[in-house]
C-alpha positions as CSV (number, residue, x, y, z in Angstrom):
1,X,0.0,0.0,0.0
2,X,1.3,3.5,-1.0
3,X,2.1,6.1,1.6
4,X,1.5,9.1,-0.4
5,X,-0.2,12.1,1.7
6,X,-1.4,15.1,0.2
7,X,-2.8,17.7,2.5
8,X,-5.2,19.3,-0.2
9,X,-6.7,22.2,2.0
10,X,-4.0,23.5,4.1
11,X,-2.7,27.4,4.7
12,X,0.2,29.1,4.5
13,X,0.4,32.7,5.2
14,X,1.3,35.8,7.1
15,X,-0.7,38.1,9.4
16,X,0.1,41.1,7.1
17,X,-1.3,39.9,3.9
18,X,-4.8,39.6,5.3
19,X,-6.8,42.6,4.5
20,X,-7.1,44.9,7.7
21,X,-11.1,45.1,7.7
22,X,-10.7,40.9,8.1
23,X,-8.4,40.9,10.9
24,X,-10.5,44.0,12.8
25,X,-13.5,41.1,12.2
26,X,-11.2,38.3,13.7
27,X,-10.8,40.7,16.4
28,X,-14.1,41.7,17.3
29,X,-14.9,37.8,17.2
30,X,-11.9,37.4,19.5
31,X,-13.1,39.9,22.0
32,X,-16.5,38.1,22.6
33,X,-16.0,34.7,22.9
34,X,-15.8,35.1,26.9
35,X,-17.0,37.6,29.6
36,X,-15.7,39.9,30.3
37,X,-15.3,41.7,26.8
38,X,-12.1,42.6,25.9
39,X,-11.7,45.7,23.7
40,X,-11.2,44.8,20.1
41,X,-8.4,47.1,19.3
42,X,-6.4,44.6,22.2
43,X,-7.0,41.6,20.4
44,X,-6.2,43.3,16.6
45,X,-2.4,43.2,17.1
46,X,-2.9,39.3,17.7
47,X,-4.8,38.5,15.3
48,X,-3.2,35.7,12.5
49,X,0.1,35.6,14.1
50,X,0.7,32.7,15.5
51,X,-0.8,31.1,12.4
52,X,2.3,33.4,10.2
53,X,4.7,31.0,8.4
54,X,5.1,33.4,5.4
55,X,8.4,31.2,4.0
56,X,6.3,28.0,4.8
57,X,9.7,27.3,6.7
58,X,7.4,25.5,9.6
59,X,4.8,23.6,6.8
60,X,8.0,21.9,5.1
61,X,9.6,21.1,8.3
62,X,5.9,19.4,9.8
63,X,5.2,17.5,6.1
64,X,8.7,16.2,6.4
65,X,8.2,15.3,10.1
66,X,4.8,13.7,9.6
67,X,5.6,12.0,6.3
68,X,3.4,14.5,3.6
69,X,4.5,14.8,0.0
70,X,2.7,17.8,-0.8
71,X,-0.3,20.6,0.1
72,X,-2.8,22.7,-1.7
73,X,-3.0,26.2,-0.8
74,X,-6.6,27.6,-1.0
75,X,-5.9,31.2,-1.6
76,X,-9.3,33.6,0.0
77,X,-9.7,36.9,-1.8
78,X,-11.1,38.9,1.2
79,X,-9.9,42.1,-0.4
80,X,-13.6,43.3,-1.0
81,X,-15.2,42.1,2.1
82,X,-11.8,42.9,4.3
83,X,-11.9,46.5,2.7
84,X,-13.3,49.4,4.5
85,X,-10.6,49.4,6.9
86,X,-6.6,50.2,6.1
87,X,-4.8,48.5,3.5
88,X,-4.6,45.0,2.1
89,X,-2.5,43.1,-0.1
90,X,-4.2,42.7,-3.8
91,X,-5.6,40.2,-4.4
92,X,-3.3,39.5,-8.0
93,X,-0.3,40.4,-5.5
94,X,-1.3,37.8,-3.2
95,X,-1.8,35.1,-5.8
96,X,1.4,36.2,-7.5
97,X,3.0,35.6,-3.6
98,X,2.1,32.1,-3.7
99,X,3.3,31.2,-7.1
100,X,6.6,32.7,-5.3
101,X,6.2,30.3,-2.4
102,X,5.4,27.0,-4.3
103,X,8.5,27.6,-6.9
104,X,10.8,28.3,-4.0
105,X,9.1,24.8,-2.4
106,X,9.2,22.9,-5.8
107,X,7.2,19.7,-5.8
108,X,5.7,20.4,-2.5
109,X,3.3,23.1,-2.5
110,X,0.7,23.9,-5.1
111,X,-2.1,26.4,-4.7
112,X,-5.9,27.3,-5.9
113,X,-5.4,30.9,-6.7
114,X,-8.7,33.4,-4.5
115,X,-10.7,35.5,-6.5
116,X,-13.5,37.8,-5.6
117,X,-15.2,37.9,-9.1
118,X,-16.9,41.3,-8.3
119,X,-13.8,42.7,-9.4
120,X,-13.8,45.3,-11.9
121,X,-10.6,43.8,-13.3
122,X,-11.6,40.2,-12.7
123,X,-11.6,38.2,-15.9
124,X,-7.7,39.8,-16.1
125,X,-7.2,38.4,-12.8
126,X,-8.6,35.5,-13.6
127,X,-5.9,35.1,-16.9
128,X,-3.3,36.3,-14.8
129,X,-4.2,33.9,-12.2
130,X,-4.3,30.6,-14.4
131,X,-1.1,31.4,-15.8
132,X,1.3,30.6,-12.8
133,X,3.2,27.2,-12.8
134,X,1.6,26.3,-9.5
135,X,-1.8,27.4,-10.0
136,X,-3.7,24.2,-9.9
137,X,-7.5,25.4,-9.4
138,X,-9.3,28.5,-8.1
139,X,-10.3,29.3,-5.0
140,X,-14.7,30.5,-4.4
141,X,-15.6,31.9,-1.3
142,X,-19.3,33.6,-2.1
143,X,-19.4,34.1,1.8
144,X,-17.5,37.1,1.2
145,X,-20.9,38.3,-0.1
146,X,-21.4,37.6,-3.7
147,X,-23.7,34.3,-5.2
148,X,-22.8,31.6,-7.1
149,X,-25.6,31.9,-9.3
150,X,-25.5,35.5,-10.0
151,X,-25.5,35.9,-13.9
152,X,-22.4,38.3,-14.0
153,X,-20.2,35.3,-12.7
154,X,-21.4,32.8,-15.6
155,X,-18.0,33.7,-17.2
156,X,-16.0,32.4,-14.4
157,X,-17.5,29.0,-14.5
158,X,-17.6,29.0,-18.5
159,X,-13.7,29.7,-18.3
160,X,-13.1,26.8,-15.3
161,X,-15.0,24.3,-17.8
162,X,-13.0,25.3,-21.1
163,X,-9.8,25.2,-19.4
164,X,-11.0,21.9,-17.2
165,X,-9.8,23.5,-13.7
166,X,-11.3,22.6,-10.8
167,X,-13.1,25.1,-7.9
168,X,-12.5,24.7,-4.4
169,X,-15.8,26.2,-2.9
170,X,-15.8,26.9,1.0
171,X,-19.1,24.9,1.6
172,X,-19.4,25.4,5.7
173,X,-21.8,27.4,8.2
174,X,-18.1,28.2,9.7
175,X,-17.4,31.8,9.4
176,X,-19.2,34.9,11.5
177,X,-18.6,38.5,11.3
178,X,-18.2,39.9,8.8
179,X,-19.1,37.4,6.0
180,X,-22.5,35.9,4.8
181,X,-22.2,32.0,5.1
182,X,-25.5,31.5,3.7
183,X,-24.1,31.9,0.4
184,X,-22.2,29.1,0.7
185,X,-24.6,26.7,1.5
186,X,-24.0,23.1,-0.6
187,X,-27.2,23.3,-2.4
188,X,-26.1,27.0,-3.9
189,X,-22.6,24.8,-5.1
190,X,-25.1,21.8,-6.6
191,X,-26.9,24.3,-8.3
192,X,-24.0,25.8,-10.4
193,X,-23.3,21.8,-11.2
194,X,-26.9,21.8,-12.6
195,X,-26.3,24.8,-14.9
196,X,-21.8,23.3,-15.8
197,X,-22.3,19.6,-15.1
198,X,-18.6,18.9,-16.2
199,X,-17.2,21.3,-14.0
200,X,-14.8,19.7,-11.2
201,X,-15.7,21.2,-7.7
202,X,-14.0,20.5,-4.4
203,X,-16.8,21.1,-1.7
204,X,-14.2,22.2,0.7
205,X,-15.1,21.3,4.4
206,X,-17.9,19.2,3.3
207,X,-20.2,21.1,5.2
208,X,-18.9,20.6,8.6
209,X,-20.6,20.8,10.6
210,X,-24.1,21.9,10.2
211,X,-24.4,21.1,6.7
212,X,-22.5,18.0,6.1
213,X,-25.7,15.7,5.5
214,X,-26.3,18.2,3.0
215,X,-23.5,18.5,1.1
216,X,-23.3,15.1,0.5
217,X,-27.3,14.5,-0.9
218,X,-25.7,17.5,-3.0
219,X,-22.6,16.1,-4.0
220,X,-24.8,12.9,-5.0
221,X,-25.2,12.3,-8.8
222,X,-22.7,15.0,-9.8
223,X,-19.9,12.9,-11.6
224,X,-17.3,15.6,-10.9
225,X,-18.2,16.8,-7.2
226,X,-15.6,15.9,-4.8
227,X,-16.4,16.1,-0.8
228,X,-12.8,17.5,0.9
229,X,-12.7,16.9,4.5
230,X,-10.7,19.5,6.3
231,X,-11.1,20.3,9.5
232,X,-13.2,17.2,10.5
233,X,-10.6,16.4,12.7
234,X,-12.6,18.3,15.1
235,X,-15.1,15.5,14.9
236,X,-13.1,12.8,14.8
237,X,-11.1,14.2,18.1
238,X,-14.5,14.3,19.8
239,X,-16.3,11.3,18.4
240,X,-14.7,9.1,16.3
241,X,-17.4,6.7,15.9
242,X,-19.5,9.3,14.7
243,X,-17.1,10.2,12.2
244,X,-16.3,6.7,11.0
245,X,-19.9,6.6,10.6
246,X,-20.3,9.7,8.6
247,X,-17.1,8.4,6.2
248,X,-18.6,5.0,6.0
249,X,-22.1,7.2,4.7
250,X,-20.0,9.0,1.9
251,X,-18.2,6.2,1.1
252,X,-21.5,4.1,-0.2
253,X,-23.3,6.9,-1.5
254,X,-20.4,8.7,-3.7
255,X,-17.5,6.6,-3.7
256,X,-14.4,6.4,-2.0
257,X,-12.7,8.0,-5.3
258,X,-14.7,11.6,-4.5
259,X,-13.5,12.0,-0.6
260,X,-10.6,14.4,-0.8
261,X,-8.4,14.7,2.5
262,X,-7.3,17.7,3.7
263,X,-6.4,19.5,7.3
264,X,-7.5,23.6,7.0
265,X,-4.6,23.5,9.5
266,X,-3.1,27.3,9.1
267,X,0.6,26.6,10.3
268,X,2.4,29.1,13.0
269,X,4.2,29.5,15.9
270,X,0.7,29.2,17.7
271,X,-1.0,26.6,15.2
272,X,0.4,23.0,14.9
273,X,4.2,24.2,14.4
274,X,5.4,20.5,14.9
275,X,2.9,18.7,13.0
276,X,1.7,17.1,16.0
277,X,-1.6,18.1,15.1
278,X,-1.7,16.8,11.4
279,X,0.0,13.7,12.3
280,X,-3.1,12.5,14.7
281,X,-5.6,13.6,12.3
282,X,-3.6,11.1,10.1
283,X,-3.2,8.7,12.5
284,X,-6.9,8.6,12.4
285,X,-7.7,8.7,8.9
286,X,-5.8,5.5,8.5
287,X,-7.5,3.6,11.1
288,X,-10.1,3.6,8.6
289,X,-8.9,1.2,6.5
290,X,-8.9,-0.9,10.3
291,X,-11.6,-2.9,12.2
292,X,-12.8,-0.3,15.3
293,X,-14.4,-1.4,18.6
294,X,-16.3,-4.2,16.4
295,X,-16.8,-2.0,13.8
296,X,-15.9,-2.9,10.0
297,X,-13.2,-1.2,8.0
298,X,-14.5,1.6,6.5
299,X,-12.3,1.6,3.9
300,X,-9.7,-0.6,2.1
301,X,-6.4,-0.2,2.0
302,X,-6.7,1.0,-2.4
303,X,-9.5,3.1,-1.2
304,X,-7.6,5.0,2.1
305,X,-4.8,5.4,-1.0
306,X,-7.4,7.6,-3.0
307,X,-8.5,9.4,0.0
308,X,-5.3,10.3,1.5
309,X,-3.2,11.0,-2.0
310,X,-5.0,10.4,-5.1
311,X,-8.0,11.9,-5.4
312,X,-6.3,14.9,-5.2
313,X,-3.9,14.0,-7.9
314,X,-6.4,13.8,-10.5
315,X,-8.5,16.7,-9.4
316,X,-5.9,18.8,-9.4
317,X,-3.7,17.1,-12.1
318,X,-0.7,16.7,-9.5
319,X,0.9,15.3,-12.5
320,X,4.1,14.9,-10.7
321,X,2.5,12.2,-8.3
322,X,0.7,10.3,-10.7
């Protein structure tokens, strides 16, 4: 059985290229989550940081530590919805960062450039975007207040069929001030497939946690919708049963070859730096393909290979792993 691991939802960034009207959001979240209330200009100077590896000095290190041949980077335009506050990083900047960061990391990092298609520039952005070595898919994130279905986005999904590259569409109730999650609901993302059936989407999170049931009845039927399953290491922490159960669900109603792993783990000084973190979620993942407290193997060991590696290879033609 193969060992491959690719982490295909995983961050690398720094605190400073997130648009200041995000990070004043991350703050005010940060100053009510317990009583008392801190004042948010306290918290804004934290924000991000100890998730900042901007050399991806600490991701390399933890993927060589942990045994993982390679990550996606989702890149998030927030430039619109981060905005009305300072400045912030554009968003053809930022992308043109991470080409920088995969070609200094060659053969380990790859990345699904972020774009906000509001912009006035966007189908330039778009072009600009495609063009970089690394650039593997694109990025969605209508939470930052635009819809999937709006008519003056048709081109985007028109260009992602004719060039057959995937979209990575944040599909989770996760979020809070100062985006609009609703937006990225899974039945909005099955909806576009009804309108570009060929068109290869990654339904990143898989609707953890509210909306997981959902987004896979929506993934259902869709010969090119993938279910990515970062950040259900929360569940699995909690209630592994549960999610063996859930796995075991996706497994006989889309296949084995759609389930996509991924971590959503945002590396730092503060997040994960060791890979300790990353290395139990894998731990667990692989215990799938294992017998569990009487429980059958959810998956076998060719099908924990797709999961873990090469799924991702083929959705995001990862050509050098084939």
């Amino acid at each position: 059985m193969s060992d491959l691991v690719i982490d295909a939802h995983m961050h690398v960034w720094d605190a400073t290229w997130l648009p200041e009207g995000l990070r004043r959001a991350w703050a005010r979240q940060g100053a009510g989550r317990r009583l008392p209330e801190r004042d948010p200009e306290d918290v804004l100077g934290h924000v991000a940081v100890g998730q900042s590896d901007p050399d991806a000095g600490l991701t390399i290190a933890a993927f060589d530590r942990v045994g993982v041949a390679a990550g996606l980077i989702p890149v998030v335009d927030w430039t619109i919805v981060g905005a009305p506050a300072g400045e912030h990083l554009p968003i053809a900047a930022l992308n043109a960062r991470y080409e920088e960061i995969c070609a200094r990391n060659e053969g380990r990092l790859y990345f699904a450039a972020g774009l906000d298609p509001r912009h006035p520039d966007a189908r330039t952005l778009f072009e600009e975007a495609a063009s970089h070595p690394h650039c593997r898919g694109f990025k969605l994130y209508p939470a930052a207040g635009w819809d999937l279905r709006d008519p003056a986005h048709a081109w985007l999904f028109e260009e992602l069929v004719e060039r057959d590259l995937p979209a990575v569409v944040h599909c989770s109730p996760l979020g809070g001030d100062p985006l609009q999650v609703v937006r990225c609901r899974p039945a909005e993302v099955a909806a576009v497939l009804a309108s570009y059936p060929t068109l290869r989407v990654s339904f990143a999170h898989a609707g953890i946690e509210a909306w997981w049931s959902e987004a896979l009845d929506c993934a259902t039927g869709w010969q090119h919708a993938y279910l990515e399953l970062s950040l259900w290491q929360r569940l699995a922490t909690v209630d592994y049963r549960e999610f063996r159960r859930r796995v075991r669900m996706m497994r006989a109603q889309i296949g084995a070859h759609r389930l996509i792993f991924g971590s959503d783990i945002c590396r730092g000084p503060r997040e994960d730096p060791e890979g300790t973190d990353l290395a139990r979620f894998l731990g667990m993942v692989r215990d799938l393909a294992s017998p569990y407290q009487g429980d059958a193997a959810v998956f076998s060991g060719e099908e924990l290979e797709l999961f873990l590696a090469g799924n991702a290879v083929r959705l995001f033609d990862l050509k050098e792993f084939a």
